[in-house]
C-alpha positions as CSV (number, residue, x, y, z in Angstrom):
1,X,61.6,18.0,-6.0
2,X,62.6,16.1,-3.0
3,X,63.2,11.9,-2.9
4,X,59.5,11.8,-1.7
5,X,58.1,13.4,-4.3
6,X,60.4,10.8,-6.6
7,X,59.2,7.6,-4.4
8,X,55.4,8.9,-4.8
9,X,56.8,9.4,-8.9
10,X,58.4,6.0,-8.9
11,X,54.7,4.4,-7.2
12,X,52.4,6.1,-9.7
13,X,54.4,4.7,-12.6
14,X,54.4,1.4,-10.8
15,X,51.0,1.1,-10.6
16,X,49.6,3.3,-13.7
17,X,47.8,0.3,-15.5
18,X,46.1,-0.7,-12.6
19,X,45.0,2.6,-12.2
20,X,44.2,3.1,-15.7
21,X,42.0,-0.2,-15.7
22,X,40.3,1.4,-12.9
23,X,39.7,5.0,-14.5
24,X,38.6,3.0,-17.9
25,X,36.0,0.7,-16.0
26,X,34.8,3.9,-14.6
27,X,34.3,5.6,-17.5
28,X,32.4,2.4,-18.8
29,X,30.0,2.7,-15.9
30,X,29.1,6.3,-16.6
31,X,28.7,5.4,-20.8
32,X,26.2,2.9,-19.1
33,X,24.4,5.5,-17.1
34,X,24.1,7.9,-20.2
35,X,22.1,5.0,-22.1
36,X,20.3,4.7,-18.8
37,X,19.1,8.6,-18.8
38,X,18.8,9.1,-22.6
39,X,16.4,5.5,-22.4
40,X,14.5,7.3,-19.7
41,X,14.6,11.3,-21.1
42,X,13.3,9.4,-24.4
43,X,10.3,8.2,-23.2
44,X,8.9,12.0,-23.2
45,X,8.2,11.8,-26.5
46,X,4.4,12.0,-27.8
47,X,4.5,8.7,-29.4
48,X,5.1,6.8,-26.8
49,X,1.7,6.3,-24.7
50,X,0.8,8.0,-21.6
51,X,1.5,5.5,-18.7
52,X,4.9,4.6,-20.4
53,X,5.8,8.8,-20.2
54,X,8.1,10.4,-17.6
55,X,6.9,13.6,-16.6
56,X,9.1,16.7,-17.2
57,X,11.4,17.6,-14.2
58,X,12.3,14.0,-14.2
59,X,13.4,14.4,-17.9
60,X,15.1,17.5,-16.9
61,X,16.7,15.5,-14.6
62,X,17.8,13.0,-16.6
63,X,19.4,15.3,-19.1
64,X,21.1,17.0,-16.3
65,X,22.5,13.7,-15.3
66,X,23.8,12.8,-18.8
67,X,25.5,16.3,-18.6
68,X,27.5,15.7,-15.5
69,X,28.6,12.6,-16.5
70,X,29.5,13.3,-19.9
71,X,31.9,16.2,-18.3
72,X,33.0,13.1,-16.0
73,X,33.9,11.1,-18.8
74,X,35.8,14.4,-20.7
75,X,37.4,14.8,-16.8
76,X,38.5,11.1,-16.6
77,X,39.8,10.3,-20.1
78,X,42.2,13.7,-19.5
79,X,43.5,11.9,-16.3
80,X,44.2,9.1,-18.3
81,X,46.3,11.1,-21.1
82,X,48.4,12.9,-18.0
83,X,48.9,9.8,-16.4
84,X,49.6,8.5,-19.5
85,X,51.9,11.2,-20.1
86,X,53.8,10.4,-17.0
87,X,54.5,7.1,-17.2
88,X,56.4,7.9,-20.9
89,X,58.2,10.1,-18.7
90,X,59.3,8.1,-16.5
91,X,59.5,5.0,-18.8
92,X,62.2,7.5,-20.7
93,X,64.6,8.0,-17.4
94,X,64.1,4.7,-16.7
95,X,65.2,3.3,-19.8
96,X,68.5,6.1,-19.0
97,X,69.3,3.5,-16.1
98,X,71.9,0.7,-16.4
99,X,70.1,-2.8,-16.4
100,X,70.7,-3.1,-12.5
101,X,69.2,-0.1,-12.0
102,X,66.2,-0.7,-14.2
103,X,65.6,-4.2,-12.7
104,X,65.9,-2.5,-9.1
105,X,63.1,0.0,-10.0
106,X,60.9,-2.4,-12.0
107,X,61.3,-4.8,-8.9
108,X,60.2,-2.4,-6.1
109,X,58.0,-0.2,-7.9
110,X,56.1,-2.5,-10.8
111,X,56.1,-5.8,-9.0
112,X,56.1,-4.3,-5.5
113,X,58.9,-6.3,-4.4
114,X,60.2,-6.1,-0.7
115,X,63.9,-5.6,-0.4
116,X,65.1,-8.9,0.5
117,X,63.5,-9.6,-2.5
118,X,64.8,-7.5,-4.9
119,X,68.6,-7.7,-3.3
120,X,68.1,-12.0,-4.1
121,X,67.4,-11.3,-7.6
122,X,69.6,-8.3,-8.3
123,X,72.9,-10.0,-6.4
124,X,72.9,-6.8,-4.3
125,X,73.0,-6.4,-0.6
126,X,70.0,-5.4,0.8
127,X,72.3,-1.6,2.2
128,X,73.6,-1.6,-1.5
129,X,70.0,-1.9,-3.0
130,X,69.1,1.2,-0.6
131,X,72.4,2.7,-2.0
132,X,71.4,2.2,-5.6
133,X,68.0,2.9,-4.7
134,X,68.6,6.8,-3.7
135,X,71.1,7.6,-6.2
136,X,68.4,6.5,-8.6
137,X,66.1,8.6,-6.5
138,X,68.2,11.3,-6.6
139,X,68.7,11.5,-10.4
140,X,65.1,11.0,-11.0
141,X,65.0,14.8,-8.9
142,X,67.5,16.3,-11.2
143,X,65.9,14.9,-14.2
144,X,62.2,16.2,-12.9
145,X,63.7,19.3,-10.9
146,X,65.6,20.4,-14.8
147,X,61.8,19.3,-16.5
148,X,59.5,20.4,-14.0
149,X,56.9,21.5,-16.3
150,X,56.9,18.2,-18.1
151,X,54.9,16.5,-15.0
């Protein structure tokens, strides 16, 4: 694992709820468009009178739909356990950090906090942040590059 792949590590976990909310709203959206297609492959039925029926290849097609995004939602909510997955991960070598370190991380990566920023609220020099910053980075490549398999 190289520092890269640790930044890109660092800005998943930073931004994992937002992306969370976003796969959840997704998977809302789909739920909706099951009702939608079992509302419409419903009105095949016998009972219901003939101008209110849907012919048969657009019931077919309706069923189809509801299968696709059925394996959308199985698709979606599995992205949500890995990135959920993830984020304990990392929340578990973060929590290994000294407080500096963990505020430092939390800064840049969770509130997205330029480095000016972070050395202001930290009491670090901007080329000491950096400093910290990559040593973190660094450990973060050990502790993935010994666990590779737990990503």
């Amino acid at each position: 694992m190289t520092r890269e792949d640790a930044v890109i590590i660092l800005r998943n976990w930073g931004s994992c709820r937002t992306i969370i909310s976003e796969l959840e709203e997704d998977i809302r959206d789909l739920r909706r468009k099951i009702e939608y297609g079992r509302s419409i492959s419903s009105r095949r039925l016998d009972t219901v009178p003939i101008e209110g029926r849907i012919s048969k290849p657009t019931e077919e097609k309706a069923i189809k739909n509801i299968d696709r995004y059925e394996e959308e939602i199985r698709e979606t909510e599995e992205k949500i356990k890995r990135l959920m997955h993830n984020k304990e991960l990392v929340d578990d070598f973060i929590n290994s950090l000294e407080i500096t370190e963990q505020r430092l991380i939390n800064m840049r990566y969770s509130k997205r906090k330029n480095w000016q920023a972070v050395s202001m609220k930290i009491y670090l020099s901007i080329r000491q942040c950096y400093r910290v910053h990559n040593k973190i980075l660094d450990r973060l490549c050990l502790y993935f590059g010994q666990n590779e398999n737990r990503l």
